[in-house]
N, C-alpha and C positions, 0 to 999 in steps of 0.2 A: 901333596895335593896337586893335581892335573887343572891346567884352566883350559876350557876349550875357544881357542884364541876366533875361529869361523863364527862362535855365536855373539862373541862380543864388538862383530866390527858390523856397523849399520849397514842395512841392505836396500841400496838407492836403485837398483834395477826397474823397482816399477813404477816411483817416481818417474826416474827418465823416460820409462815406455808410454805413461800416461800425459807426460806433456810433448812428447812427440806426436800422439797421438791427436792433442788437440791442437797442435801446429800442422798437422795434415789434413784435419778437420777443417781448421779454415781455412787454408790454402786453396781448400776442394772448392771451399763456399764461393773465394773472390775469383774463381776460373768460371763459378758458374752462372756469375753474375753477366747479364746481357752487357751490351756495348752501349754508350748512350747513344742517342739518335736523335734528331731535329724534332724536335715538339713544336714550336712555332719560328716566325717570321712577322716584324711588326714594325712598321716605319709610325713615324709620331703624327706624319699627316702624310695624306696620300695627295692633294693637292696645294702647291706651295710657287714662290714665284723663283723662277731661276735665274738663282745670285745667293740664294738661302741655303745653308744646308740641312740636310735632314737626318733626325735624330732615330736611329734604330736598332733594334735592341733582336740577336738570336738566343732562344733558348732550346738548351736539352732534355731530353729524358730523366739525364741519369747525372752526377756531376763527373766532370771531366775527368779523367788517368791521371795518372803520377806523367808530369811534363807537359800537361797539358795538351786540347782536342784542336785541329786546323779544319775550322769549314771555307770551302772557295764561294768565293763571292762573285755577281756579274752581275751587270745589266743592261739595258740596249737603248739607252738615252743617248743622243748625239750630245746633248748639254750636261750629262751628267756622269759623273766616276767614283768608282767603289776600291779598295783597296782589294786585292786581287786576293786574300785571305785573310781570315780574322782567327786571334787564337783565346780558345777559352781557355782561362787559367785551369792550373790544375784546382780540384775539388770546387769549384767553381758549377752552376749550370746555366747561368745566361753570360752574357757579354755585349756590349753597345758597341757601336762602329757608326760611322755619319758616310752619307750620300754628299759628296760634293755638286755645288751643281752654277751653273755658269746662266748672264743673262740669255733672255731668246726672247724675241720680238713676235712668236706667234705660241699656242698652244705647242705643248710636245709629249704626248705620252706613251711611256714606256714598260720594262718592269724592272725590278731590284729580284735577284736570285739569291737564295744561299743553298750549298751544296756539301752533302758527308754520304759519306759511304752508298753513292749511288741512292739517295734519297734527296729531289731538291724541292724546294717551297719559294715562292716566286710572290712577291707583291705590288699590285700598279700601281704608278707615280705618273700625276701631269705637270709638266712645270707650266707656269703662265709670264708673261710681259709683268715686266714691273708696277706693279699697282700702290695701295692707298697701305700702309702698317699701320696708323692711326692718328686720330683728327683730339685737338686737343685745343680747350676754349678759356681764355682768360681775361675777365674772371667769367666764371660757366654763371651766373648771375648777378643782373645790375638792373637797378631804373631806368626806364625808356630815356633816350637822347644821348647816354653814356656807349664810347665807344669799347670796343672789345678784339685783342686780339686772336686768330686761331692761327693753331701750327700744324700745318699737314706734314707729317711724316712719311716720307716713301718707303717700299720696300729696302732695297737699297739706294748707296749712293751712285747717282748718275756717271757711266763712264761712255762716251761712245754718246749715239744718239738721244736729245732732249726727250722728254715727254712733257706731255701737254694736262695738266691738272684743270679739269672743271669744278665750277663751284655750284650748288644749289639750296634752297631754301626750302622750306614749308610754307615758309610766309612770310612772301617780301617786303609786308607789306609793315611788320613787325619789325625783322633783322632781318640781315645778311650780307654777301662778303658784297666792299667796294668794286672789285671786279668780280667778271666772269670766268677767269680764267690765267693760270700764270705757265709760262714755258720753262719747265724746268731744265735746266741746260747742267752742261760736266761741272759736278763735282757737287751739285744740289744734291740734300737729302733730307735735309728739314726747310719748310717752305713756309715763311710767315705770312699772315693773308691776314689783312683790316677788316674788320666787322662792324657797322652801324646799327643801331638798333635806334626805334622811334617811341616818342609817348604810346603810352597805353594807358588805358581806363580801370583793368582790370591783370591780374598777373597771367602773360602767357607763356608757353612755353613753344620754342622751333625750332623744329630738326634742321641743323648745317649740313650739308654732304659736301664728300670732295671725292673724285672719282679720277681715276687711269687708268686708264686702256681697259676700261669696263669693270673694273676693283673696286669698291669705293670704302666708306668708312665713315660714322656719321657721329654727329654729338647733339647733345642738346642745348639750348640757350634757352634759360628763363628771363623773361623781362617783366621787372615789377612798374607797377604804376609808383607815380611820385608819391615822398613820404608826406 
């Protein structure tokens, strides 16, 4: 009895031809797939005081290649500096990068660039003189006659030239700060300021401001009548 030994051995030919096939198949798909490309450009605030950095974030089309995508970065601020490329990871489609940005004693504005393949998107930024970050009151209410402290926060801290912090009321007549005015000199960045407040009849409430180089920043004080 004859065995015929060709019928009995498995025939993988079209296996292999069929997942070659489908390794060709997508091979074709991810050649055909476009390049990514800048979809946006967005800084977190377009006006900020310079000394602050700013928070900004690019995104793609598509998610980045295997080794990841390099957009060139620029911008044309005297006060402010960008890392000259940013790399989006691989499979990645956005990426954050920060705007450094230095004091400056008058307005300055500019633009922040990002840059891929001959596609660039550009966003304006002004920096400002260091102003007010925020005015804070303790306690933010009391009975007339009871004093109160507030703390004005600056943008940053003072290095180089003082600034000159103004104080104002709603109603002096109410509350408000002991002086007019404090010179914040190097290395101030929180500024404590006295606050008087007077009987009242009736519960009011007064807006404090404190203000630099035209910045300001306000809080309220409520002042109850005696118990």
């Amino acid at each position: 009895m004859s065995t015929n030994l060709r019928s009995s051995i498995p025939n993988r030919t079209p296996v292999r031809l069929a997942t070659a096939a489908v390794a060709i198949l997508a091979a074709g798909h991810a050649h055909g797939q476009a390049a990514p490309e800048l979809a946006s450009l967005t800084l977190q605030k377009s006006l900020i005081a310079g000394c602050l950095p700013v928070k900004s974030t690019i995104a793609l089309t598509a998610p980045a290649p295997a080794g990841g995508l390099k957009v060139t970065l620029s911008e044309t601020l005297a006060a402010a500096t960008v890392a000259t490329t940013v790399t989006v990871p691989e499979g990645a489609t956005s990426k954050v990068f920060y705007v450094k940005t230095q004091r400056v004693y008058a307005e300055e504005t500019g633009t922040v660039s990002a840059t891929l393949a001959g596609t660039t998107l550009t966003q304006g930024l002004t920096l400002h003189p260091i102003g007010m970050f925020w005015v804070r009151l303790t306690p933010y209410a009391t009975h007339g006659g009871t004093p109160v402290e507030m703390t004005a926060k600056l943008d940053c801290k003072i290095v180089g030239e003082p600034v000159l912090i103004e104080f104002s009321s709603s109603d002096p007549s109410v509350a408000g700060t002991t002086v007019p005015s404090i010179l914040a000199t190097e290395g101030m960045w929180y500024v404590p300021v006295p606050v008087y407040t007077n009987p009242v009849s009736s519960t009011k409430k007064v807006v404090l401001t404190a203000t630099a180089n035209g910045y300001s920043k306000s809080r309220t004080q409520t002042v109850w009548p005696p118990k």
